[in-house]
C-alpha positions in Angstrom: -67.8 -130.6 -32.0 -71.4 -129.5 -31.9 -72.1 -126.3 -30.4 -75.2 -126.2 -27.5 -78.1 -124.1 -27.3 -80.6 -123.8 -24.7 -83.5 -123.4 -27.8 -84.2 -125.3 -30.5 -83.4 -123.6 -33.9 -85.7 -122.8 -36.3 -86.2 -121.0 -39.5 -88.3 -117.9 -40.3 -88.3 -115.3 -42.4 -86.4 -111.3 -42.0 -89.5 -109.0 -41.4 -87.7 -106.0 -43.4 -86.4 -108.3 -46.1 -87.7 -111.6 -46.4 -85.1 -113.4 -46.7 -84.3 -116.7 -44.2 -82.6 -116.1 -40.8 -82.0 -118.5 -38.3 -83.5 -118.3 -34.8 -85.8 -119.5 -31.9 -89.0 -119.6 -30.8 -89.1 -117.3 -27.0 -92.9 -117.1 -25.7 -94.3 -117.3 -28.8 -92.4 -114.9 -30.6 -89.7 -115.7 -33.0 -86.5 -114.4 -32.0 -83.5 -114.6 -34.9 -81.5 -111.6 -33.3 -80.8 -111.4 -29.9 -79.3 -108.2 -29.0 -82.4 -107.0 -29.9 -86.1 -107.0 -27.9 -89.0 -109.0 -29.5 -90.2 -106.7 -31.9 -87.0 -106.0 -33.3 -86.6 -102.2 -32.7 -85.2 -101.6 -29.3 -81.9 -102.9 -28.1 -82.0 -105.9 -25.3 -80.0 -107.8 -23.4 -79.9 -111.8 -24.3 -80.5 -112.3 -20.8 -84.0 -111.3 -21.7 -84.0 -114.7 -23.4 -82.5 -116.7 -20.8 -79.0 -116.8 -23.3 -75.7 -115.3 -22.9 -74.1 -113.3 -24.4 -71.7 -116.4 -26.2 -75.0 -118.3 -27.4 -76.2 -114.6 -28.6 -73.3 -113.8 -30.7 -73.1 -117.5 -31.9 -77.0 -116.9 -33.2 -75.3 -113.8 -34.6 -72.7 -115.2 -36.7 -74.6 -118.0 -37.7 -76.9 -115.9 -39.2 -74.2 -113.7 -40.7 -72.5 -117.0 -42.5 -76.3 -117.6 -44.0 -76.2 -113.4 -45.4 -72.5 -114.2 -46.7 -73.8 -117.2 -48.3 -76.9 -115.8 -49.9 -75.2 -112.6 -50.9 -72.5 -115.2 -52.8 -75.8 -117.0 -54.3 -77.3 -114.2 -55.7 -74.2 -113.1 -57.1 -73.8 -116.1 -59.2 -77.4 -116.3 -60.0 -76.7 -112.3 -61.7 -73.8 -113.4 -63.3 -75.4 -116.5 -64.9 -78.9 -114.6 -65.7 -76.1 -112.1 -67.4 -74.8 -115.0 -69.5 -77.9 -116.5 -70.3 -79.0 -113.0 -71.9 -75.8 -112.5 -73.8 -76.0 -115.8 -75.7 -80.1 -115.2 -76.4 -78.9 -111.9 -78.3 -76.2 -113.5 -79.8 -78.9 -116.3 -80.9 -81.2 -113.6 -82.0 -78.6 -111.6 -83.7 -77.4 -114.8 -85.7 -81.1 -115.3 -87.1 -81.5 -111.8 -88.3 -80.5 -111.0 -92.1 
């Protein structure tokens, strides 16, 4: 089953990190966390955004699943960039007299 929200999602981009996070669009600002007031810094209650605090903590974990998944990406990414750079040294070391 679907779950409802009362905003359309979106994605945008983590101001401190870049990365992509998952959020809504909440007069004119995007809003990906919403415990937390429009600029980020200050603690605030979803209510503030017309959500409670279910839809907040769904936005929360949905965000969390896309860190956990990322994380797991870059991970694997390391590990094959790790493997790729063994086997050009063991390429290079072959060739060498």
């Amino acid at each position: 089953m679907a779950r409802t929200f009362p905003y359309p999602l979106t994605v945008g981009e983590h101001p401190e990190t870049g990365d992509p996070v998952i959020g809504f669009v909440h007069e004119d600002m995007f809003i990906f966390d919403a415990f937390s007031s429009d600029c980020g810094r200050f603690p605030a209650p979803p209510q503030e955004y017309g959500l409670t605090r279910e839809e907040a903590n769904t936005l929360v974990g949905i965000n969390e699943s896309l860190k956990d998944k990322g994380e797991e990406i870059r991970y694997q990414a390391h590990i094959q960039l790790w493997n790729l750079a063994e086997e050009a040294v063991k390429e290079f070391n072959k060739e060498q007299p």
